[in-house]
KESE-112590 format. One line per 8 residues: number of its first residue (from 1); their letters; for each residue y, x, z of N, C-alpha, C. Coordinates in steps of 0.1 Angstrom, whole numbers. Each point is the difference from the previous one (the first is absolute). Layout:
BEGIN
NUM> a> Y:X:Z:Y:X:Z:Y:X:Z; ...
This chain:
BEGIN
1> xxxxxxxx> 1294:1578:402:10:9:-6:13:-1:8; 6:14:2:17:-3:9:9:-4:-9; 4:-5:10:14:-7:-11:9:8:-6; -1:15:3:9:9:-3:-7:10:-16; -15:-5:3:-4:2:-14:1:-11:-12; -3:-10:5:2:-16:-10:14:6:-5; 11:3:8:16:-3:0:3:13:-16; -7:10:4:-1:11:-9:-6:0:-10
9> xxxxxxxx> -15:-9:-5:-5:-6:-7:7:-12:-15; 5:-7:11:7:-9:-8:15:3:-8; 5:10:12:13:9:-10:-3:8:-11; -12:6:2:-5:13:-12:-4:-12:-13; -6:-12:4:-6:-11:-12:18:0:-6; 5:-8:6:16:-4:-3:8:10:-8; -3:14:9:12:12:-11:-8:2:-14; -15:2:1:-6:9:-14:6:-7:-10
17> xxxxxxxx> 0:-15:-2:4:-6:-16:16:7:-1; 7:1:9:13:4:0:1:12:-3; -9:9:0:1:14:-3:-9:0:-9; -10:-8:-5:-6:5:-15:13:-6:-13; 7:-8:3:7:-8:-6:11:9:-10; 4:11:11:13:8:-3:-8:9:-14; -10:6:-3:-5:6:-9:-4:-7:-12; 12:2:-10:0:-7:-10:9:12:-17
25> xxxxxxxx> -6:-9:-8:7:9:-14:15:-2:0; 7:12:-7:13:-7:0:1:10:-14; 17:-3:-3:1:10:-12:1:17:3; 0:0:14:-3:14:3:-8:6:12; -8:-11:2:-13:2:9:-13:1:-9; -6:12:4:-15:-2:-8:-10:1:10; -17:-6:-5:-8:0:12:-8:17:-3; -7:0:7:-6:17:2:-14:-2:-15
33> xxxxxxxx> 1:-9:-6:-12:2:-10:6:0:-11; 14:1:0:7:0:-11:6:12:-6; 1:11:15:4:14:-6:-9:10:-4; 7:6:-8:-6:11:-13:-7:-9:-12; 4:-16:-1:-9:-6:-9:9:1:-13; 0:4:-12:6:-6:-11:1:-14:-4; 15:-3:1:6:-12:-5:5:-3:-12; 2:-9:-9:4:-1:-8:9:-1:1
41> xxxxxxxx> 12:4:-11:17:-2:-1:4:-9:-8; 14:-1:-3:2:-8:-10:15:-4:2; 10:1:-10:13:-4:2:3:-13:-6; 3:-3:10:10:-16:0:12:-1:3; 8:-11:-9:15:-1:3:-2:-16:12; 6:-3:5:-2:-11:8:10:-7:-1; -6:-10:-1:4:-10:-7:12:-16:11; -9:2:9:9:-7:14:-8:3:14
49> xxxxxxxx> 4:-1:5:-5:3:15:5:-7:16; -6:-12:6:3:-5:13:-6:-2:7; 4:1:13:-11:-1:17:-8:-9:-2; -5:5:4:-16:-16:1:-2:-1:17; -9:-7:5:-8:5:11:-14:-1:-3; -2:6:4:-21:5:-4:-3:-11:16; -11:-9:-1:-5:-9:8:-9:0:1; -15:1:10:-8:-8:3:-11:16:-4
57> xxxxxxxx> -15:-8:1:-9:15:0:-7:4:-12; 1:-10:-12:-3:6:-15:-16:-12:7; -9:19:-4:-15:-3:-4:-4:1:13; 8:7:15:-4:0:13:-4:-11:9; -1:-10:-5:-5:-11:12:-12:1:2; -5:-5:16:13:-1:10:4:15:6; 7:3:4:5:12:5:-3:2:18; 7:11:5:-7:2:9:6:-9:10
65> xxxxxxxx> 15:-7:-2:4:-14:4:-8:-8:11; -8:-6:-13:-12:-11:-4:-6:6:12; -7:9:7:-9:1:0:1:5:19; 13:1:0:6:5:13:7:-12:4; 1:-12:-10:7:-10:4:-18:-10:8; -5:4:-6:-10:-13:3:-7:6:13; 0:11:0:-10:8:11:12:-2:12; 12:1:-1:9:1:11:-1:-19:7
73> xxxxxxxx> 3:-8:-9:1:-13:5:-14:-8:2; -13:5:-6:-12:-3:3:-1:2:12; 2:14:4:-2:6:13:6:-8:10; 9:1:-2:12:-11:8:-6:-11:3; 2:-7:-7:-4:-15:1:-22:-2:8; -8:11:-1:-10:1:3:3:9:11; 11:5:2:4:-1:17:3:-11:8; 8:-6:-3:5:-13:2:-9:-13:7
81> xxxxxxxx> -10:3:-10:-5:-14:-3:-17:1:8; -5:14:-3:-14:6:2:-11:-6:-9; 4:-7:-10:-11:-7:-12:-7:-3:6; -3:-5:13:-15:-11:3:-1:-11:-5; 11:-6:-7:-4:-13:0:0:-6:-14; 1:-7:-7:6:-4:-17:14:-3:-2; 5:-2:13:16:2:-6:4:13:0; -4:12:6:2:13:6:-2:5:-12
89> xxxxxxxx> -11:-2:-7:-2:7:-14:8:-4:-11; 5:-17:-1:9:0:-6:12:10:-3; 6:-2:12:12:9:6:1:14:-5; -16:2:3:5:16:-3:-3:2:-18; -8:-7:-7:2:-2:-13:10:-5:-5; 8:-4:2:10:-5:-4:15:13:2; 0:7:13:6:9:6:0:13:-12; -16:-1:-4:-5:15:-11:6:-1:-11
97> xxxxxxxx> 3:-18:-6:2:3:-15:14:-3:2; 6:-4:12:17:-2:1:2:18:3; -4:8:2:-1:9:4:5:8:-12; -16:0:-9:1:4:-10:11:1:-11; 6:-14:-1:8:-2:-11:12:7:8; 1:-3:13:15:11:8:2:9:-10; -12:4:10:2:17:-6:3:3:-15; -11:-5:-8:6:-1:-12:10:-2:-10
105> xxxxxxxx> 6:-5:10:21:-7:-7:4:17:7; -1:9:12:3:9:4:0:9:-7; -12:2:-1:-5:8:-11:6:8:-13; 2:-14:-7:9:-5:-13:15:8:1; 4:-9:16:13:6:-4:2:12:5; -5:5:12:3:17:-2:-7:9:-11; -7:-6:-6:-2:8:-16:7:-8:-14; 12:-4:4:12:-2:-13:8:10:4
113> xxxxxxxx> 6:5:-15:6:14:2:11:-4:-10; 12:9:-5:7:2:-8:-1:5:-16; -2:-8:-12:-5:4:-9:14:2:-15; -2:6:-9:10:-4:-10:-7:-6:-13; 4:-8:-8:-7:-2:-13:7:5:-9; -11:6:-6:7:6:-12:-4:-6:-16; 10:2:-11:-4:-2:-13:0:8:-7; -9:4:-7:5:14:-9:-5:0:-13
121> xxxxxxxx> 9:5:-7:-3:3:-13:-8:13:-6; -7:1:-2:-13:19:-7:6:-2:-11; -3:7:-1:3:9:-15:-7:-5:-16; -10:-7:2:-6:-7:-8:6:-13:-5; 10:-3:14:10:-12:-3:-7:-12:5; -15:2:8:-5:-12:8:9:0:20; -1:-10:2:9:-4:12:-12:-3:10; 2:10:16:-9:-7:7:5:2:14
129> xxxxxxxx> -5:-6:9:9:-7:14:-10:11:9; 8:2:8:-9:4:12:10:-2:15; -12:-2:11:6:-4:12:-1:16:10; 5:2:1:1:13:11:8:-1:16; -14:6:8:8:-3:14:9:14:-2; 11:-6:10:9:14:6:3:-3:14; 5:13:7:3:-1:14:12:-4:1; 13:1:-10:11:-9:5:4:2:-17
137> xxxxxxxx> 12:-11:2:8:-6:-12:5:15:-7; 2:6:5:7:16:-8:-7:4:-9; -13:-2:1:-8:6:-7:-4:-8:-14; 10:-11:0:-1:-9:-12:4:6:-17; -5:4:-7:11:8:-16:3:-13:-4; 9:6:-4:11:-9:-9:-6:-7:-11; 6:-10:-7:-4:-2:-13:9:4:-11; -5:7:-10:5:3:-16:2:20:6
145> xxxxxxxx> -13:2:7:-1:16:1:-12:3:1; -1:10:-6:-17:10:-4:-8:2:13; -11:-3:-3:-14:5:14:-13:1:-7; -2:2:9:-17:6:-3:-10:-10:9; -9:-2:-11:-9:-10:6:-16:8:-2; -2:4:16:-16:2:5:-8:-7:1; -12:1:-5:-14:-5:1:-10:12:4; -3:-6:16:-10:8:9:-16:-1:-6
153> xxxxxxxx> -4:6:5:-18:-3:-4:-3:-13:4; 3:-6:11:-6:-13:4:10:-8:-7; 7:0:-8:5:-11:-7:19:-4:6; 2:10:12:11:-8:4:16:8:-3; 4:-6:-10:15:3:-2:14:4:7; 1:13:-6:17:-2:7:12:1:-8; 7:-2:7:14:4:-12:9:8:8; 4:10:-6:9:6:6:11:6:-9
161> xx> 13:8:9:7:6:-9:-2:7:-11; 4:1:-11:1:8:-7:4:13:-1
């Protein structure tokens, strides 16, 4: 293989997690299986509201990190080394799962985002918390003012102006 395809290979492994990463929910992003669907509504007064940071990949492990981390430094080190021998295999096992976890701390953090917590009070007079990403602090509501709280078909919540 030329080195000018490896070199291309290994950039396109490196950018994809960085570009699937950016596509995410926010209080005013929706995904394409969500429109024309009926949501439920519902008014709430809110009750307090402060930044959080949203961290790490939930139910996604390992991510595509993981998996570009161990293939990149396997490779590497079974360049290096050529695995003929039992230290050579060491090396490069060791290279895969040091690899792996890289990528994986990588991963993590270019998929922490900007979130607000909210508290709210319904109308029935029960109190319930929810975490919502946003794309910057502006987009934070206030506390002790009216919003509306969405529930999508798949279960996932937003809050927004009133």
């Amino acid at each position: 293989m030329s080195r000018y395809l490896t070199r291309w290979l290994l950039i396109t492994l490196m950018v994809l997690p960085v570009i699937t990463a950016c596509a995410s929910r926010t209080q005013s992003n929706y995904y394409r299986d969500e429109i024309g669907e009926i949501m439920a509504v519902e008014d709430v007064w809110i009750i307090s509201s402060r930044m959080v940071r949203i961290e790490g990949l939930g139910d996604k492990r390992p991510g595509w990190g993981a998996a570009v981390g161990a293939t990149v430094a396997g490779a590497s080190a079974y360049g290096i080394t050529q695995a003929d021998n039992p230290a050579g295999v060491a090396i490069t096992i060791v290279a895969l799962v040091g690899g792996a976890l890289a990528g994986q701390f990588f991963d993590e953090k270019i998929k922490s985002q900007l979130g607000v917590e909210y508290i709210l009070d319904k109308p029935a007079g029960n109190k319930v918390a929810i975490v919502q990403a946003v794309e910057s602090a502006e987009e934070m509501l206030p506390a002790r003012t009216p919003a509306l709280l969405i529930r999508g078909k798949s279960g996932y919540y937003r809050v927004i102006p009133q």
